[in-house]
C-alpha positions in Angstrom: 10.7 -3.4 18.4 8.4 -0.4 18.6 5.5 -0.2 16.3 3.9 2.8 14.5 1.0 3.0 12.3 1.1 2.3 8.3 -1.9 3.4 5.6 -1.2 2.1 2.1 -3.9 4.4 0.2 -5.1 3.1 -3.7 -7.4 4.7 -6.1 -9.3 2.0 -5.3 -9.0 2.3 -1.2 -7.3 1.2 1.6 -4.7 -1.8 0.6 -3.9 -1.9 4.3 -4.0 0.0 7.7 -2.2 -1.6 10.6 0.7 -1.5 13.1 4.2 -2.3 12.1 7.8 -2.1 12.8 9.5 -0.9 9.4 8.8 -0.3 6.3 11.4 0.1 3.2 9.9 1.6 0.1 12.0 1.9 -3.1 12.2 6.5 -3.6 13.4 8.4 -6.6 17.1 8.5 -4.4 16.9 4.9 -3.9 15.5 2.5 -1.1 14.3 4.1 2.4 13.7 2.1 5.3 11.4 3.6 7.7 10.6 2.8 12.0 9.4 4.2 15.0 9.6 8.1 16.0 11.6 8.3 11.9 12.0 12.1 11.5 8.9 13.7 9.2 9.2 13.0 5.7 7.9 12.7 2.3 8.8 11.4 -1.0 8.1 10.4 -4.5 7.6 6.3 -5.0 8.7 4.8 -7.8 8.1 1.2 -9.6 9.4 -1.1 -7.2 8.6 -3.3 -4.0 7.7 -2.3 -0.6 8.6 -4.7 2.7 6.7 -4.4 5.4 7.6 -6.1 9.1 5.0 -6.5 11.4 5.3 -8.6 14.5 4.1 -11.8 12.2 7.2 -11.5 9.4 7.4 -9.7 6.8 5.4 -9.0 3.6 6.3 -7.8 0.5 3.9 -6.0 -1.8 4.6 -4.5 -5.5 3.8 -0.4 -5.7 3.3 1.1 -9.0 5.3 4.7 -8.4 3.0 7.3 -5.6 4.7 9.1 -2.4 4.8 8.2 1.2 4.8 11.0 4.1 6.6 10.0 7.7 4.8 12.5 10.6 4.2 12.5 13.5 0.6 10.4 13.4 2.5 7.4 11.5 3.3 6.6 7.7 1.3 6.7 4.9 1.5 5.6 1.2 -0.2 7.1 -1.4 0.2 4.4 -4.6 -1.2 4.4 -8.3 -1.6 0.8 -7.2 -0.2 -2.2 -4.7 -0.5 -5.4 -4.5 0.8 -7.9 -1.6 3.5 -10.0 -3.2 0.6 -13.7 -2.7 -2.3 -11.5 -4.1 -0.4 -10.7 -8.0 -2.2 -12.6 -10.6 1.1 -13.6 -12.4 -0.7 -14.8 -15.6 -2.2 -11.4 -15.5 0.9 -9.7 -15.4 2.5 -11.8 -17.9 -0.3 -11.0 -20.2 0.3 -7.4 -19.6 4.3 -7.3 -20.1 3.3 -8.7 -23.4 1.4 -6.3 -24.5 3.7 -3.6 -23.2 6.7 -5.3 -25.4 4.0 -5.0 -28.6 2.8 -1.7 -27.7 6.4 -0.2 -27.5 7.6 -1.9 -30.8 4.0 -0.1 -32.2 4.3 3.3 -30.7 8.7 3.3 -31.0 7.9 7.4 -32.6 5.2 8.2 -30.4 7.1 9.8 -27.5 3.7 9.8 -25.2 2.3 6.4 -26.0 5.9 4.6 -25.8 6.7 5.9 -22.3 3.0 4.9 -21.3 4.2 1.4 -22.6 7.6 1.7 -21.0 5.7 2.4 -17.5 3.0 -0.6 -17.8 6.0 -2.5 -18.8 8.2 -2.0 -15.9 5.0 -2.1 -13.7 4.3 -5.7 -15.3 7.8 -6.7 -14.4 8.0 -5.5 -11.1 4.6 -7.5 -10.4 6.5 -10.4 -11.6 9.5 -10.3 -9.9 7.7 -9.6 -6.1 5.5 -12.3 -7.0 8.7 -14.5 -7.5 10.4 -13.5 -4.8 7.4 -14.1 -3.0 7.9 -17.4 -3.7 11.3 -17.9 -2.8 
């Protein structure tokens, strides 16, 4: 299968930068899968799990909503954050979907704060679940 180059981009740097053979990332319009010579393009990520085949199997990693542009050079995903599927500190994220649940029982009339909630709660979740399925 013929390869092409991939750039997951963080705030925090680069979560990877390698050769690989298809990506499928989870868009507003639903899943994408991406390969070789894929026509340019660029969408918004949401919350949701990104697999990744290189010529050694496939990964999975959990992305916290960003885009990813298709051109001519390779692919590139820009995330809020991403973490490979055996890197997610599940206690962590436990900990977190906790304090989402209080935070949107405390902030249920504060429009802002509750959908700041809602989004660390679904990004708690979706850290738990590629983590899991990680596992599998």
């Amino acid at each position: 299968m013929t390869e092409f180059n991939l750039k997951i981009l963080t705030p925090e740097g680069v979560a990877y930068d390698g050769m690989v053979q298809s990506v499928i990332v989870r868009t507003t319009v639903g899943d994408k899968g991406i390969l070789a010579k894929h026509e340019p393009y660029v969408a918004a990520l949401v919350i949701g799990q990104m697999k990744v085949r290189t010529a050694d199997g496939v990964r999975i990693g959990a992305v916290s909503s960003g885009m990813v542009e298709v051109n001519d050079s390779g692919t590139t995903v820009l995330a809020q954050s991403f973490e490979w599927a055996d890197e997610i500190d599940v206690e962590r994220a436990n900990r977190a979907l906790k304090i989402a649940e209080e935070r949107m029982k405390q902030y249920k009339d504060d429009k802002r704060k509750l959908d700041i909630a809602e989004y660390k709660l679904k990004r708690a979740v979706n850290r738990i679940n590629t983590a899991s399925d990680y596992k599998r």
